[in-house]
VEXNU-364012 format. One record per residue (C-alpha): x, y, z; residue in one letter. Coordinates in steps of 0.2 Angstrom, whole numbers, plus 2048, in hexadecimal, padded with zeros to 3 digits. Layout:
(node (X,Y,Z),"a"),
...
END
This chain:
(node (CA4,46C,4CC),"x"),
(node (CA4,47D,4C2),"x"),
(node (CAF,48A,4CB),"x"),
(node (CA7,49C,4CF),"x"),
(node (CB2,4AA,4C9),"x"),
(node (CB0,4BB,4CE),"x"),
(node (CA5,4C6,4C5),"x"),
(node (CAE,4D4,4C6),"x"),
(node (CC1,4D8,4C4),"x"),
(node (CCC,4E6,4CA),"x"),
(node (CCC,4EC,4B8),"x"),
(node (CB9,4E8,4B3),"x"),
(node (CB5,4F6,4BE),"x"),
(node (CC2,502,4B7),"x"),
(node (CB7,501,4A6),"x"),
(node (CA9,506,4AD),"x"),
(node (CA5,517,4A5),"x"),
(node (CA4,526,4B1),"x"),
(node (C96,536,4AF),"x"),
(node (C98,547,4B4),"x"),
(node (C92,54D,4C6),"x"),
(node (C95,53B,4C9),"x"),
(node (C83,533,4C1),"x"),
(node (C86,522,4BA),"x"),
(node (C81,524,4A8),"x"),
(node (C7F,50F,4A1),"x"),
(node (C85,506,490),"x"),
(node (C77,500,489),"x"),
(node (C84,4F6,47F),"x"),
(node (C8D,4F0,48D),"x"),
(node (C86,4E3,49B),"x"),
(node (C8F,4EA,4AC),"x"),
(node (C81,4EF,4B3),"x"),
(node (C77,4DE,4B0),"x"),
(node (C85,4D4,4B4),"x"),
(node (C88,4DF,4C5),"x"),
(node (C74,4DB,4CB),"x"),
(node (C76,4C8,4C8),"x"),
(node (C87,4CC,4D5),"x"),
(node (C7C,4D2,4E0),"x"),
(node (C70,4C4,4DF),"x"),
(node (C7C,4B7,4E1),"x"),
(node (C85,4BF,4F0),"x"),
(node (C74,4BE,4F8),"x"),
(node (C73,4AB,4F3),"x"),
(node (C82,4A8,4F8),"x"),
(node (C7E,4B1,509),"x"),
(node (C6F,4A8,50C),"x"),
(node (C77,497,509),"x"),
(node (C85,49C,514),"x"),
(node (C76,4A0,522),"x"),
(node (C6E,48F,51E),"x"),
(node (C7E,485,51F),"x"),
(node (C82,48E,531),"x"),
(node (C71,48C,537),"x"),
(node (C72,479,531),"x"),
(node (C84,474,53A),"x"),
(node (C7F,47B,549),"x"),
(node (C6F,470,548),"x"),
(node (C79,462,548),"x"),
(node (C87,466,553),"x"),
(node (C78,46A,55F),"x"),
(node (C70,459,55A),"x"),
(node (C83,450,560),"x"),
(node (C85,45C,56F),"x"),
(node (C73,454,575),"x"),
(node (C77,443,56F),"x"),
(node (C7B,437,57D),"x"),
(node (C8D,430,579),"x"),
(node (C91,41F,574),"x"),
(node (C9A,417,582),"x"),
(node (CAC,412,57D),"x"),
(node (CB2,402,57C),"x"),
(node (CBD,3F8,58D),"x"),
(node (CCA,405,590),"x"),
(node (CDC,3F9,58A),"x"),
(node (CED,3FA,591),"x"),
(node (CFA,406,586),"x"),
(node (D01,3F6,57F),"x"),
(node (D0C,400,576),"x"),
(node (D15,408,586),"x"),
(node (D15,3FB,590),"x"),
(node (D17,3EB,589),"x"),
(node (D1D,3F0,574),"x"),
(node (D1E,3DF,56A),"x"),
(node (D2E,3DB,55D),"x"),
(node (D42,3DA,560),"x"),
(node (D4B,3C9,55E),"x"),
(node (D46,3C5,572),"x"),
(node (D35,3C6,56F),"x"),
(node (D34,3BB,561),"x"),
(node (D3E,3AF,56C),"x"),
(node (D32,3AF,579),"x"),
(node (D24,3AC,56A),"x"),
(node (D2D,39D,563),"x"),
(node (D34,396,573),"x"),
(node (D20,398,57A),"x"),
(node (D1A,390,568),"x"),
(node (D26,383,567),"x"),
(node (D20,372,564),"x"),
(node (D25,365,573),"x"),
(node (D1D,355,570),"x"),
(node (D1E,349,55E),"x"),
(node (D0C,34D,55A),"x"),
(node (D0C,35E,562),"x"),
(node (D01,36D,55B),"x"),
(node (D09,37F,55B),"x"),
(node (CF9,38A,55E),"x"),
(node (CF4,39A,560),"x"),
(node (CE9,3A0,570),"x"),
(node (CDF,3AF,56E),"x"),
(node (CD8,3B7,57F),"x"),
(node (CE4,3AA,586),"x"),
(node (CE4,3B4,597),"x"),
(node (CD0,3B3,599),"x"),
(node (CC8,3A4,5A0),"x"),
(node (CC7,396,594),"x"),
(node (CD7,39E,58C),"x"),
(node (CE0,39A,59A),"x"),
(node (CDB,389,59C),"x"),
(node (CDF,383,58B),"x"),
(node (CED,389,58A),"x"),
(node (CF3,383,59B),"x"),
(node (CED,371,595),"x"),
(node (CF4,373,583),"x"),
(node (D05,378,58B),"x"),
(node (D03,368,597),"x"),
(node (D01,35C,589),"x"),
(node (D11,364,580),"x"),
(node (D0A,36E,574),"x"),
(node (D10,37D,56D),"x"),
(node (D05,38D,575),"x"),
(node (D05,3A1,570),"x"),
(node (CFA,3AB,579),"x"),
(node (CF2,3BC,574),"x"),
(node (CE8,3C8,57E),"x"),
(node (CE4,3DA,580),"x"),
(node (CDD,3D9,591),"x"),
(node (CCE,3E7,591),"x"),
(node (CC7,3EC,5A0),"x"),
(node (CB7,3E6,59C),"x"),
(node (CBB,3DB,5AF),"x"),
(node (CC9,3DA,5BB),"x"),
(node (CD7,3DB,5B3),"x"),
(node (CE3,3D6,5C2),"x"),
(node (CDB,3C6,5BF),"x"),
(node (CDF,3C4,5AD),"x"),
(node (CF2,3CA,5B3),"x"),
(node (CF0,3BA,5C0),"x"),
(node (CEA,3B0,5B4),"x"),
(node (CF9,3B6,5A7),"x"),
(node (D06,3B3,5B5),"x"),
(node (D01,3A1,5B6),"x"),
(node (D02,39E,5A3),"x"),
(node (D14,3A5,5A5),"x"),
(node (D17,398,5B3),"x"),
(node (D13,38B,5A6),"x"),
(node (D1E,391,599),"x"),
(node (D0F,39A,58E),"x"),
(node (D14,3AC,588),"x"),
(node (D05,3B8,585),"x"),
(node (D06,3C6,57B),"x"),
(node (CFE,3D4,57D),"x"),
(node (CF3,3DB,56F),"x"),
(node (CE6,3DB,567),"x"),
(node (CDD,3CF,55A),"x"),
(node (CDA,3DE,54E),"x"),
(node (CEB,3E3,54D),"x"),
(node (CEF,3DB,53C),"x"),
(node (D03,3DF,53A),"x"),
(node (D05,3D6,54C),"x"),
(node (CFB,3C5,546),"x"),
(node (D05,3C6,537),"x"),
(node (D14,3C8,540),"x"),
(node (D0E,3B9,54B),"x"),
(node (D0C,3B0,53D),"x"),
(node (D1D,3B3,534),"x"),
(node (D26,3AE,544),"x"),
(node (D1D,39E,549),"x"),
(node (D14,393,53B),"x"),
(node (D06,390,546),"x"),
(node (CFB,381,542),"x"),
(node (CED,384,54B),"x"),
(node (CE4,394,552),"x"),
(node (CD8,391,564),"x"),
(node (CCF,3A3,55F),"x"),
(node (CC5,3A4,570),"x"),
(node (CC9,3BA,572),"x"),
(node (CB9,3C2,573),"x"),
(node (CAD,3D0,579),"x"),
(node (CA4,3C4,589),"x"),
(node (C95,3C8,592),"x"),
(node (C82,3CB,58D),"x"),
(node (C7D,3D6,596),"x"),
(node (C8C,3E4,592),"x"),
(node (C84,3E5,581),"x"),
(node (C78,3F0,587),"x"),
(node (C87,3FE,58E),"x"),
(node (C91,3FB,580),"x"),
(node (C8D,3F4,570),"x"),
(node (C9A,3F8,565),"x"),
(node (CA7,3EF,572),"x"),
(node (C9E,3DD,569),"x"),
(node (CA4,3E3,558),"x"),
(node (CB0,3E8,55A),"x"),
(node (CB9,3D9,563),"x"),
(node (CAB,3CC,55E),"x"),
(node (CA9,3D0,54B),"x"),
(node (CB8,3DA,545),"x"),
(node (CC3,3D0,54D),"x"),
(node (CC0,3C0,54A),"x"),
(node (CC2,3C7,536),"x"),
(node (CD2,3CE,538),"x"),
(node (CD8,3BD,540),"x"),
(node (CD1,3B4,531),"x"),
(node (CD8,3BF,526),"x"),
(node (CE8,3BC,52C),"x"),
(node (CE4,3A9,52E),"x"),
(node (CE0,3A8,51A),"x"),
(node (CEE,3B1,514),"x"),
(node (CFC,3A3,51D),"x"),
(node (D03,395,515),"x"),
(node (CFF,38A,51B),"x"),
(node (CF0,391,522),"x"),
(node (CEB,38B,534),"x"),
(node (CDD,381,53B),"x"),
(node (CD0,38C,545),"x"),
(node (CC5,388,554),"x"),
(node (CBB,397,55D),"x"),
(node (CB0,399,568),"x"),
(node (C9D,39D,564),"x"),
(node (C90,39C,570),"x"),
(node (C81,393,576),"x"),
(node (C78,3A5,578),"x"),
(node (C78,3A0,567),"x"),
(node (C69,397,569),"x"),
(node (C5F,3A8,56D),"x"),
(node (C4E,3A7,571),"x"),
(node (C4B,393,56B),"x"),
(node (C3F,389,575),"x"),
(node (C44,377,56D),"x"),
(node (C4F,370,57B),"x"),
(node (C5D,369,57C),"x"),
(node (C66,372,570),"x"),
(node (C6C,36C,560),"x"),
(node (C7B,373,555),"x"),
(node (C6C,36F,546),"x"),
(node (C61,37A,54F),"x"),
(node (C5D,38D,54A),"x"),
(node (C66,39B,54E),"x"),
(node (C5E,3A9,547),"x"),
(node (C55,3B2,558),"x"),
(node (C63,3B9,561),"x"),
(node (C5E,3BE,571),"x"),
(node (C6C,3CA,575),"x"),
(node (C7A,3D3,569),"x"),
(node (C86,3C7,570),"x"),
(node (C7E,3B9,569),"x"),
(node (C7C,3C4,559),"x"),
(node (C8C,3C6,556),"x"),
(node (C92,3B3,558),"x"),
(node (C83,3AC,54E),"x"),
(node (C8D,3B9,541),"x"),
(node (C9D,3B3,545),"x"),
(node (C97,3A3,53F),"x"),
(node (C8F,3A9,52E),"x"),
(node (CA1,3AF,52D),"x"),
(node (CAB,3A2,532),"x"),
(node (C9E,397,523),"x"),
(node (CA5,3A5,516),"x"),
(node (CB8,3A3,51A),"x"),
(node (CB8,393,518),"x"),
(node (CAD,391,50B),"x"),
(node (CB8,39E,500),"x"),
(node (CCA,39B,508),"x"),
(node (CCA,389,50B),"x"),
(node (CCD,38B,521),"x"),
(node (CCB,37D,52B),"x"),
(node (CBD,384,538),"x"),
(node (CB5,37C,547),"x"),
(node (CA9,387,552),"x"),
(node (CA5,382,564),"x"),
(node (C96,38B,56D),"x"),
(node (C9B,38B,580),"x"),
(node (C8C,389,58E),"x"),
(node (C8F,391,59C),"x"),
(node (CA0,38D,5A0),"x"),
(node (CA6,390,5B3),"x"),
(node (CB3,38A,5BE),"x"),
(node (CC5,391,5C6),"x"),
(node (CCD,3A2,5BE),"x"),
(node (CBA,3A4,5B9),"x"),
(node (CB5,3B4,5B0),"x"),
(node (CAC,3C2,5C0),"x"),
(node (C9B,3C7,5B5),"x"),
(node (C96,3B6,5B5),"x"),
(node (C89,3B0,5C3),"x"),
(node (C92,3A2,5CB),"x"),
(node (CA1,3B0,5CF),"x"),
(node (C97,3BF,5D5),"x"),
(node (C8C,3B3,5DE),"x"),
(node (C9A,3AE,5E6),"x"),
(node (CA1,3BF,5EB),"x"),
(node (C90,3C6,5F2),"x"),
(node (C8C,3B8,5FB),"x"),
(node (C9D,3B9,603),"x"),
(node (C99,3CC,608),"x"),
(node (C89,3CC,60B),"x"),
(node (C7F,3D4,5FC),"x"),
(node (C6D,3D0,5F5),"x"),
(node (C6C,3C8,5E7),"x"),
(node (C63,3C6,5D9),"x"),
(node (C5B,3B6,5D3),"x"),
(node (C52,3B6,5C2),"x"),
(node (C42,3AC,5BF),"x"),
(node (C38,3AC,5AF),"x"),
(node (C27,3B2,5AB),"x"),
(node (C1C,3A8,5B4),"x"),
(node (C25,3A5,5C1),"x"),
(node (C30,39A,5B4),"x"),
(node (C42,391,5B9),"x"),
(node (C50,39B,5B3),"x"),
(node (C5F,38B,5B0),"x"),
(node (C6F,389,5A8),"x"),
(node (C79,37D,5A1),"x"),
(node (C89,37E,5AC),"x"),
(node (C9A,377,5A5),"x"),
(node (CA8,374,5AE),"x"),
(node (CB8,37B,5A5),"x"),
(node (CC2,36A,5A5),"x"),
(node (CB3,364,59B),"x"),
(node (CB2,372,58F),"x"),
(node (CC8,373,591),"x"),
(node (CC7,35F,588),"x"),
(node (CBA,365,57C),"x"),
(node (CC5,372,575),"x"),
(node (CD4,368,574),"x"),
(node (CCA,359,56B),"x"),
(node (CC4,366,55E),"x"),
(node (CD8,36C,55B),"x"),
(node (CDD,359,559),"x"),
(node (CCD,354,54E),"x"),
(node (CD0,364,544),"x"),
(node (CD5,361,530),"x"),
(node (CE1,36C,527),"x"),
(node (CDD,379,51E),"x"),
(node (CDD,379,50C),"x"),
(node (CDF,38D,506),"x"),
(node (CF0,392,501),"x"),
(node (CF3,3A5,500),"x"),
(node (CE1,3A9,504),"x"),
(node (CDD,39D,4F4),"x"),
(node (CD1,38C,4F9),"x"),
(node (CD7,37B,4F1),"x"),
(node (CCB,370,4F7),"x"),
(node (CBB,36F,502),"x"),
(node (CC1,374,516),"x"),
(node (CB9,36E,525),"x"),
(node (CAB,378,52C),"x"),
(node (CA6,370,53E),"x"),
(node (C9B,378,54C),"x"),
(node (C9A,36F,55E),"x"),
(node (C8E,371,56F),"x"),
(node (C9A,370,57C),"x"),
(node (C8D,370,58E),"x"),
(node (C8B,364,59B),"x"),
(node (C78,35F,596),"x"),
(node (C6F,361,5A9),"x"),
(node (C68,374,5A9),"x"),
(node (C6A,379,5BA),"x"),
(node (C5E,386,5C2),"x"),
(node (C69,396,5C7),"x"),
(node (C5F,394,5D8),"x"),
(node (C69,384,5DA),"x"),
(node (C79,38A,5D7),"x"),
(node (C75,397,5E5),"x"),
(node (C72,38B,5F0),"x"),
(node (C81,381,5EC),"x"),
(node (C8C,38F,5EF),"x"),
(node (C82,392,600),"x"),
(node (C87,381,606),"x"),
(node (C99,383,600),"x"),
(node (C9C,394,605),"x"),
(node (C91,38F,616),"x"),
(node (C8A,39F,613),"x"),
(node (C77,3A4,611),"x"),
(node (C74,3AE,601),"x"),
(node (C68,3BB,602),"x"),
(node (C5B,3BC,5F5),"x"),
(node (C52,3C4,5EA),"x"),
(node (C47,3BC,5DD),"x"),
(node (C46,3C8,5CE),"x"),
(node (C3D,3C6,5BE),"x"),
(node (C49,3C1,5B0),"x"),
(node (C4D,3D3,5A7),"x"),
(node (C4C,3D5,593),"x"),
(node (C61,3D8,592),"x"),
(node (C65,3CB,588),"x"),
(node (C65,3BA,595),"x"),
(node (C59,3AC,590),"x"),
(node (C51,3A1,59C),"x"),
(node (C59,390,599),"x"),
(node (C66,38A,590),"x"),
(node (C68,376,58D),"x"),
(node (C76,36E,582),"x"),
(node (C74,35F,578),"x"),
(node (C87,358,575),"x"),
(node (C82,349,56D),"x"),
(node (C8C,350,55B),"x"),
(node (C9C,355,568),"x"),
(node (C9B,343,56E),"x"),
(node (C9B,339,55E),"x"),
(node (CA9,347,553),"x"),
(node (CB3,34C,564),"x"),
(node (CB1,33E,571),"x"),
(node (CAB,34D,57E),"x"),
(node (CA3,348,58E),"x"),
(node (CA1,351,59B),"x"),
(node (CA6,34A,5AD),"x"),
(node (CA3,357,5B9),"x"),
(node (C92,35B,5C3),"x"),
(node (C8E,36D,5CA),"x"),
(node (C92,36B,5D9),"x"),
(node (CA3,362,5D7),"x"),
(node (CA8,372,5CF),"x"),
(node (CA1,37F,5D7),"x"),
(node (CAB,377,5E6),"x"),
(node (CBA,37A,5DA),"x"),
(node (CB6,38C,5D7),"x"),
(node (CB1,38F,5E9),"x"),
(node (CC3,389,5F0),"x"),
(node (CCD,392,5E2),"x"),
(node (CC0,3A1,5E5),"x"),
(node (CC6,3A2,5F6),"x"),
(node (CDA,39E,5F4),"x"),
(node (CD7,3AB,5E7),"x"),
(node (CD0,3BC,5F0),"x"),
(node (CD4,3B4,603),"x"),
(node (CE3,3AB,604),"x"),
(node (CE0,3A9,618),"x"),
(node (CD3,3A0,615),"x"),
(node (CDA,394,607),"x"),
(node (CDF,387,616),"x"),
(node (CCF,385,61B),"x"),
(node (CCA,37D,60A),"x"),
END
């Protein structure tokens, strides 16, 4: 850009000639006087453009000032105050926790190991003498004396979770460099349907962006590690087919939840298509059961029946059914486990594919949609406890109206079958819920 100089110097205007009784006489041969008017004009320019350029900035300060704010994402621990990560005894307590106990032992790498079904694989991978990692930030986004409980019973079973967060690239790498993880269980995300309407940028932050940065990292290993993640069957959006298939479309999401997984998917396609990683997708339906997450139904139904709050049960237009397909989490626990043993290598070395890598994506439900007026009743009989209701049309935040698993793909590629009616584990859920929040009562169950 062409820089402005001044027009006028200090000893420009000692040349300019002087008149008697102090009357400027001008040089027709010189241009002072023409070159002092266009000054003047561009002062006046330049002070106008100075007016607009204030009268524009306030406009928009104005504009931010009236702007509602974007609420921030789930406040997070100060991890680095309270729990920093490195020094030889924490990468004992990384490889001791990762350490491969059994002949034909995996050594995997838990994300969101201290939220519902994080917990539970991992318990039942530790079990079964593999070697278990866990990683979490725990956000506020529920209870996080629950997550803490649930943390406290993966250190009873000899699983170390380390707290942090998935897009923190120099502390994957790190977990990388000190354990040669072969697989990852990515199941770390942003939950919930209805919070996308608070706080949006929470889902892509932890949904999107994270589940890049962990692939990232995942490419760049040698040897690279197999993936499994967790999807979802909000997947499915607004389809009408039912039961439904893994060859079905996905391209109505009903919520931004469901958006951002559909796109996890188009991402996790891309990675292994261009890097070569081994990538196996399971869209969960409904899970429930002990350590259960408190924004799903089956929970807080359980908590205001219990105190003796109204609730709401949804029905669809028309009077319509509003059903889920519940899974128990043993059922959905062997699903995962059967999708880390059935999972091929990965073929990329140094983010560079070899060869073709397996790409898989799984139904993991229960196949018997259950009405949520049913599972109310259920709870009333278990809790011996009458709910009081309200029937509430089914609000446009994201929910569906049904959701109905066809599993027959898990079946044949992963030998899943789910064992466990609604009832049976609600029961499960009820006595833990209980021994949980009312240890005086625990007996009586």
């Amino acid at each position: 850009m062409t820089q402005l100089k001044p027009i006028l110097s200090h000893s420009h205007l000692d040349s300019i000639p002087s008149s008697a009784a102090g009357k400027f006489k001008a040089d027709k041969s010189s241009s002072s006087t023409s070159t002092y008017i266009h000054r003047l004009r561009f002062n006046s320019s330049l002070q106008k453009l100075t007016l607009w350029s204030f009268l524009f900035l306030v406009a928009v300060l104005f504009f931010f000032l009236l702007s509602p704010p974007s609420p921030p994402p789930p406040r997070r621990k100060n991890l680095q105050s309270t729990t920093p990560w490195g020094g030889s005894d924490w990468e004992r307590r990384v490889r001791s926790s990762a350490r491969v106990r059994s002949k034909t032992g995996l050594s995997v790498l838990v994300t969101g190991a201290a939220g519902f079904v994080g917990t539970h694989v991992s318990i039942a991978l530790k079990r079964r003498g593999d070697g278990v990692l866990g990683l979490d930030n725990f956000n506020t986004y529920y209870d996080v004396a629950l997550k803490e409980s649930r943390k406290s019973l993966l250190d009873r079973t000899g699983v170390f979770v380390v707290e942090g967060d998935i897009n923190d690239g120099v502390l994957l790498r790190k977990l990388f460099d000190v354990v040669a993880f072969t697989h990852v269980m990515h199941l770390a995300a942003q939950a919930g349907v209805r919070y996308a309407m608070q706080n949006p940028n929470s889902y892509i932050h932890s949904n999107i962006a994270g589940f890049v940065s962990l692939l990232e990292v995942c490419k760049s290993v040698n040897p690279q590690p197999a993936i499994v993640w967790a999807s979802s069957s909000s997947v499915y959006g607004l389809n009408s087919k039912v039961p439904f298939s893994e060859k079905d479309r996905t391209d109505h999401p009903a919520s931004l939840y469901a958006a951002t997984k559909k796109a996890d998917e188009a991402i996790a396609h891309a990675y292994n298509y261009i890097h070569g990683l081994s990538i196996t997708g399971l869209r969960f339906f409904t899970v429930y059961g002990p350590w259960g997450r408190p924004d799903m139904a089956y929970f807080f139904f359980t908590k205001d029946i219990l105190e003796g709050k109204e609730i709401s049960v949804f029905e669809g237009p028309n009077h319509g059914t509003v059903a889920r397909d519940f899974t128990y989490i043993d059922d959905v626990v062997k699903g995962c486990l059967a999708s880390l043993d059935t999972a091929k290598k990965s073929t990329g070395s140094g983010g560079k594919k070899k060869g073709a890598a397996q790409l898989r994506i799984f139904n993991l439900g229960n196949t018997k949609p259950v009405p949520v007026s049913k599972l109310l009743s259920i709870l009333e009989k278990l809790l011996k406890v009458k709910a009081k209701r309200k029937v509430v049309s089914l609000p446009r935040n994201g929910d569906v109206q049904f959701t109905h698993a066809n599993i027959s793909l898990a079946y044949k590629e992963l030998g899943y079958k789910p064992t466990t009616n609604l009832e049976t584990g609600l029961k499960k859920f009820v006595k833990w819920y209980v021994g949980y929040y009312d240890p005086k009562k625990k007996s009586s169950w």
